[in-house]
One Martini backbone bead per residue (centre of mass of N, CA, C, O) as a GRO file, in nm:
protein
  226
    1UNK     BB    1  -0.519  -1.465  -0.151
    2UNK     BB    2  -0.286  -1.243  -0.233
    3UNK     BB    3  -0.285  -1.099   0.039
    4UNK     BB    4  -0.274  -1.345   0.262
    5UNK     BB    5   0.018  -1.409   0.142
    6UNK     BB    6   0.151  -1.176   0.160
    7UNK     BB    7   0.142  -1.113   0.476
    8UNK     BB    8   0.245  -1.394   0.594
    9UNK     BB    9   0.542  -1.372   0.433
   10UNK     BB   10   0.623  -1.101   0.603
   11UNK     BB   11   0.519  -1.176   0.874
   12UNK     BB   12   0.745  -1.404   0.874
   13UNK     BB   13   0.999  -1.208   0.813
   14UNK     BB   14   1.248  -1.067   0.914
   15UNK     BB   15   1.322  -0.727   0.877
   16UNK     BB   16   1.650  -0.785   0.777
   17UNK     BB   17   1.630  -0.989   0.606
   18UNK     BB   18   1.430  -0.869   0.384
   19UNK     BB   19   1.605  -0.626   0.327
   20UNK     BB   20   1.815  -0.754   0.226
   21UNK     BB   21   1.718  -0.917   0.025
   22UNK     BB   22   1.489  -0.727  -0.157
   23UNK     BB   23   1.695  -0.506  -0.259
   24UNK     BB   24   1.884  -0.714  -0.437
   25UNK     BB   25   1.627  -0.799  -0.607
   26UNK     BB   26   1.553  -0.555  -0.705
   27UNK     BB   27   1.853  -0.464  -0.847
   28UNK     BB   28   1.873  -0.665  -1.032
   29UNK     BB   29   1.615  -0.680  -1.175
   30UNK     BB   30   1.638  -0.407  -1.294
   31UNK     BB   31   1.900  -0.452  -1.452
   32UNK     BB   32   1.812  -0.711  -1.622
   33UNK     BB   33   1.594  -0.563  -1.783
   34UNK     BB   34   1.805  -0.336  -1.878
   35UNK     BB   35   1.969  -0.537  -2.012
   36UNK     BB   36   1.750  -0.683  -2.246
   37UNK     BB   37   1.722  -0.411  -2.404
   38UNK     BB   38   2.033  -0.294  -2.419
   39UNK     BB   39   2.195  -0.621  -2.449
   40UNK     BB   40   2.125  -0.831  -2.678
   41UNK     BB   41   2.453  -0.915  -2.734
   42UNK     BB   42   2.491  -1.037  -2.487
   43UNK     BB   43   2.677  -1.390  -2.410
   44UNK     BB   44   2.722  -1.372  -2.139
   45UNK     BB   45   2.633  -1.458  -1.826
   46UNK     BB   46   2.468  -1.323  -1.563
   47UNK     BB   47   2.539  -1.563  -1.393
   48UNK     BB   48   2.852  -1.611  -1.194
   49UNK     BB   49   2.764  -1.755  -0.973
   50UNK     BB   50   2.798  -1.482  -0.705
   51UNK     BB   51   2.778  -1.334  -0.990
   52UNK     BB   52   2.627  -1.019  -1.147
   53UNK     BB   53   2.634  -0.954  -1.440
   54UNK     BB   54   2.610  -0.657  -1.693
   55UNK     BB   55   2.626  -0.415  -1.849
   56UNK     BB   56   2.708  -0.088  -1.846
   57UNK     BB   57   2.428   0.019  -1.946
   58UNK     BB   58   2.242  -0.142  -1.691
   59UNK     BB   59   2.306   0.042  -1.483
   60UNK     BB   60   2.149   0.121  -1.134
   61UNK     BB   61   2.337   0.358  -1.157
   62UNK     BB   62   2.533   0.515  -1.358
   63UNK     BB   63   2.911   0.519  -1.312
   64UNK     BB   64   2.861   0.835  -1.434
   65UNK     BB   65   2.672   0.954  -1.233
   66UNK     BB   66   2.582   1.129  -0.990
   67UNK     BB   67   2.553   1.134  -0.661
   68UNK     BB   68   2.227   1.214  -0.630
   69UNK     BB   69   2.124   0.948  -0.810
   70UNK     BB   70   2.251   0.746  -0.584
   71UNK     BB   71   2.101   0.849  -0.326
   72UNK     BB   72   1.822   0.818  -0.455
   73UNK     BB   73   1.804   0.523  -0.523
   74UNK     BB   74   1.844   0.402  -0.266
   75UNK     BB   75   1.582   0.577  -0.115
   76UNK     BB   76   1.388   0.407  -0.274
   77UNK     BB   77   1.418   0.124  -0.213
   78UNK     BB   78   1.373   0.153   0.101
   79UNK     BB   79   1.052   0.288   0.062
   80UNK     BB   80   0.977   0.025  -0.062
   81UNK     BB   81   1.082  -0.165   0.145
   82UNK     BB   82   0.907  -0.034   0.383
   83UNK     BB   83   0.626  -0.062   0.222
   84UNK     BB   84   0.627  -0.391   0.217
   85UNK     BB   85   0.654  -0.447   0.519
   86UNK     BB   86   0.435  -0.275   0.657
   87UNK     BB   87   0.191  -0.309   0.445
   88UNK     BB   88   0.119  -0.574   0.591
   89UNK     BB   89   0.048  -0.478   0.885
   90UNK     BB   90  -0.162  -0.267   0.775
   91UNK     BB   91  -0.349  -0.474   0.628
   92UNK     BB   92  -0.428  -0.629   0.840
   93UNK     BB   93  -0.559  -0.409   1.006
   94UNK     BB   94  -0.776  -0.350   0.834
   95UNK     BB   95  -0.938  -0.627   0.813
   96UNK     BB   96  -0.983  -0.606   1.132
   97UNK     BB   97  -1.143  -0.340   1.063
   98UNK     BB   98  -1.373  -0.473   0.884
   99UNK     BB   99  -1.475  -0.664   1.086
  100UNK     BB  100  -1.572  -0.555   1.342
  101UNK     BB  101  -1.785  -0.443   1.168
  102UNK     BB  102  -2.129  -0.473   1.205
  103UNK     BB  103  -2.320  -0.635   0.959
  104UNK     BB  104  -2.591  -0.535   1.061
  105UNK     BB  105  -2.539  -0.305   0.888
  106UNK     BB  106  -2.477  -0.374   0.608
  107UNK     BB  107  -2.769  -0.489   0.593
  108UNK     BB  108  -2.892  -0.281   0.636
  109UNK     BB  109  -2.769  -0.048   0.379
  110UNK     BB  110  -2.932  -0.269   0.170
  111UNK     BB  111  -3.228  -0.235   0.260
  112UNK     BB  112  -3.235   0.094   0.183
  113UNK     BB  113  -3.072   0.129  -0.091
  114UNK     BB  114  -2.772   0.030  -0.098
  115UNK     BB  115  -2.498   0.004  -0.246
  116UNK     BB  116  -2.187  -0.090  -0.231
  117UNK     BB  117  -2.040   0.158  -0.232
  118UNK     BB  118  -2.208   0.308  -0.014
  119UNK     BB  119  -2.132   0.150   0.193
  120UNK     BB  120  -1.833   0.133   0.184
  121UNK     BB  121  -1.822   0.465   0.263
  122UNK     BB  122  -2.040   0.513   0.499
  123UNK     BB  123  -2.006   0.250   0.679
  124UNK     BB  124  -1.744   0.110   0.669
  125UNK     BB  125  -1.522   0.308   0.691
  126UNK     BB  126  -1.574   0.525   0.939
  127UNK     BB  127  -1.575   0.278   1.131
  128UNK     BB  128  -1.278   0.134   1.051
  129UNK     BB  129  -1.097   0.376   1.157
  130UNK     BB  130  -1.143   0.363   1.466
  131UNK     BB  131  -1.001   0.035   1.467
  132UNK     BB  132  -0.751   0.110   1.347
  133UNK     BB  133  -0.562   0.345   1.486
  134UNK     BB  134  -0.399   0.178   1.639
  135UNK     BB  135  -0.252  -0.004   1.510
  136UNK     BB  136  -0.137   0.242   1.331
  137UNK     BB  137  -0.031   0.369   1.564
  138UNK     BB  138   0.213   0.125   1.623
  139UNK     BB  139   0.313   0.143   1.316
  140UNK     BB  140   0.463   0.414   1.350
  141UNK     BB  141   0.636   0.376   1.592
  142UNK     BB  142   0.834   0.140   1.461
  143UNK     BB  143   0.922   0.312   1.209
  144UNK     BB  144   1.062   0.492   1.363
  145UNK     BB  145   1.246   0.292   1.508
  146UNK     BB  146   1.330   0.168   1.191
  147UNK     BB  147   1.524   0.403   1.059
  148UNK     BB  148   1.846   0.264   1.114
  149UNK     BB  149   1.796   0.031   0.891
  150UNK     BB  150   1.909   0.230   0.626
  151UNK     BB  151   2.171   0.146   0.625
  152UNK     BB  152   2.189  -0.141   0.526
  153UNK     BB  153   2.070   0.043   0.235
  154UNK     BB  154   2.255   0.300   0.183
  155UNK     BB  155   2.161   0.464   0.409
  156UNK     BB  156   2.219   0.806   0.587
  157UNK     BB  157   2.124   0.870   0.891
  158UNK     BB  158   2.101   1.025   1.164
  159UNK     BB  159   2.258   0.774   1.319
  160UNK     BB  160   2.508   0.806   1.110
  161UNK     BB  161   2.556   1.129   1.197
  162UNK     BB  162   2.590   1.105   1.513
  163UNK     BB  163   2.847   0.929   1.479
  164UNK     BB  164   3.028   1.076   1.265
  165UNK     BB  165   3.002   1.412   1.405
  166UNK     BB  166   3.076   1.278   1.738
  167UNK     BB  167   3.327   1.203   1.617
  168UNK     BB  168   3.703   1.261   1.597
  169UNK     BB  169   3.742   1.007   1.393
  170UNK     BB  170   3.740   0.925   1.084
  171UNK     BB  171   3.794   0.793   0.713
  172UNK     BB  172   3.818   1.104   0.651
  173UNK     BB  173   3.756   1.288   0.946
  174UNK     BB  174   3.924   1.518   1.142
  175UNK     BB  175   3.820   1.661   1.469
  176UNK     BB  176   3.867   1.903   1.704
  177UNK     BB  177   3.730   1.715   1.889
  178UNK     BB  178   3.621   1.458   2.033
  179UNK     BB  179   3.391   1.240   2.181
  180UNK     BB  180   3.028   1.334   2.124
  181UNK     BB  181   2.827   1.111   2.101
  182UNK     BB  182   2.656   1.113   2.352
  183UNK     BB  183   2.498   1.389   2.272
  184UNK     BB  184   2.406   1.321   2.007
  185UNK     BB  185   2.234   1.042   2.138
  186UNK     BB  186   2.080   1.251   2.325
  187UNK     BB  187   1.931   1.398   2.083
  188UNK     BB  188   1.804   1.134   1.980
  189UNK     BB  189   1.615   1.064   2.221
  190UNK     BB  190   1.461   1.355   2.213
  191UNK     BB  191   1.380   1.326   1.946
  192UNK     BB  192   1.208   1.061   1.951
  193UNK     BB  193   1.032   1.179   2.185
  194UNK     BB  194   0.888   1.374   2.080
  195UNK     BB  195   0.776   1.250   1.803
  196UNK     BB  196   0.619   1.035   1.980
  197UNK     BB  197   0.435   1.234   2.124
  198UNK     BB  198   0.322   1.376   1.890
  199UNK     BB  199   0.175   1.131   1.736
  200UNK     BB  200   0.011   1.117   2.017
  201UNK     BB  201  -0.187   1.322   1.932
  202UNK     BB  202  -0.290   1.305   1.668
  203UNK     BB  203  -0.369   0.987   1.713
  204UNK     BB  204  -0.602   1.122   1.957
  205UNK     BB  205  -0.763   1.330   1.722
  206UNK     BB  206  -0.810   1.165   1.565
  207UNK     BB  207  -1.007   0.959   1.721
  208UNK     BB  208  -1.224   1.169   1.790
  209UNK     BB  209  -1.303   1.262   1.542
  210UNK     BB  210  -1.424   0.964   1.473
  211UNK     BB  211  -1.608   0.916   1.687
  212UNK     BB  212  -1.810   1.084   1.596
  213UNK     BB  213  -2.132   0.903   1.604
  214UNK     BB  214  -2.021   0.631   1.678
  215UNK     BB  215  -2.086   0.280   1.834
  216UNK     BB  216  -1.864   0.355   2.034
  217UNK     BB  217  -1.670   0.381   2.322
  218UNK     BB  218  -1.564   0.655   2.256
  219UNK     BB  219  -1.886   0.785   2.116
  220UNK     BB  220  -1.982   0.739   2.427
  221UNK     BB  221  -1.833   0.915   2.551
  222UNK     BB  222  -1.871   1.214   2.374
  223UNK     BB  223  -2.159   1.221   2.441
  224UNK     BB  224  -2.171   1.233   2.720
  225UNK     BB  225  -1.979   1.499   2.750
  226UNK     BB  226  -2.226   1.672   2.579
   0.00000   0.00000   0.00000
């Protein structure tokens, strides 16, 4: 039930929504806590208005932190974030693969004298992963292409660097050369697609190697082939 219900929620919500919201809500969490811990003798209310205050000791990183446990705290949120988003996407996939696997087999496997465990690793994982990787491996897809969506959460991705080491001049430095953005964003086109190319290579030889001995179009197509 809390699964579906999460799946739901996350799989409803568009994901720069999410994002916005979500990150705001677990930073204030965070020092929220260790306000608690922390400031116990603090009188004053932590919510007022649309300002949220916590006491100094409470701040998630302290504003005396150096600037890399700052940028380190910010990417924790990110992955955070981007696992809980995608993570509902995955966890679909995966339930979609684990019906598809027929009945028939697990009745066959508890005949012979297979406990529940044993069938769930040796009869239902393996052929689950053959029907997940597609699925999956569509969400790898997008995930790359969502990576600069990091920019919103305080995160400076590639695309937020060859943007400002592309351009003449930025907020802070002034480069002695043109505007180069066209060439910085045409090496992230090329980067992006063989990245991607990449990545179906990979999960064209996982699902062949998966698909050896399973009952599944994949695998006899092996069978005929060998």
């Amino acid at each position: 039930m809390l699964g579906k219900l999460y799946t739901s929620l996350v799989r409803g919500v568009p994901d720069i929504v999410f994002f916005l919201f979500f990150v705001i809500a677990l930073d204030q969490g965070v020092e929220w806590l260790r306000h608690q811990a922390l400031c116990p003798d603090w009188t004053e209310p932590v919510r007022q208005g649309s300002d949220f205050l916590v006491c100094p000791d409470a701040k998630m990183p302290l504003s005396t932190a150096p600037q890399w446990l700052h940028e380190t705290y910010n990417f924790s949120l990110a992955v955070v974030t981007f696992a809980i988003v995608f993570g509902a996407f995955a966890a679909n996939v995966l339930y979609g693969a684990m019906n598809a696997v027929p009945h028939a087999q697990l009745e066959t496997a508890h005949a012979y004298g297979m406990s529940g465990r044993q069938t769930f690793w040796r009869v239902l994982v393996p052929q689950m992963w053959v029907y997940a990787l597609p699925g999956l491996g569509n969400l790898w897809m997008i995930l790359i292409k969502a990576t600069p969506l990091l920019f919103l959460l305080g995160v400076r991705d590639i695309v937020y660097w060859a943007r400002e080491l592309g351009g003449s001049k930025t907020g802070v430095y002034e480069y002695p050369h043109g505007d180069w953005r066209i060439y910085y964003f045409l090496f992230l086109l090329v980067f992006y697609l063989a990245f991607t190319r990449v990545s179906e290579i990979v999960i064209e030889r996982l699902t062949r190697s998966l698909s050896h001995g399973q009952a599944t179009a994949a695998g006899e197509k092996l069978r005929r082939a060998a």
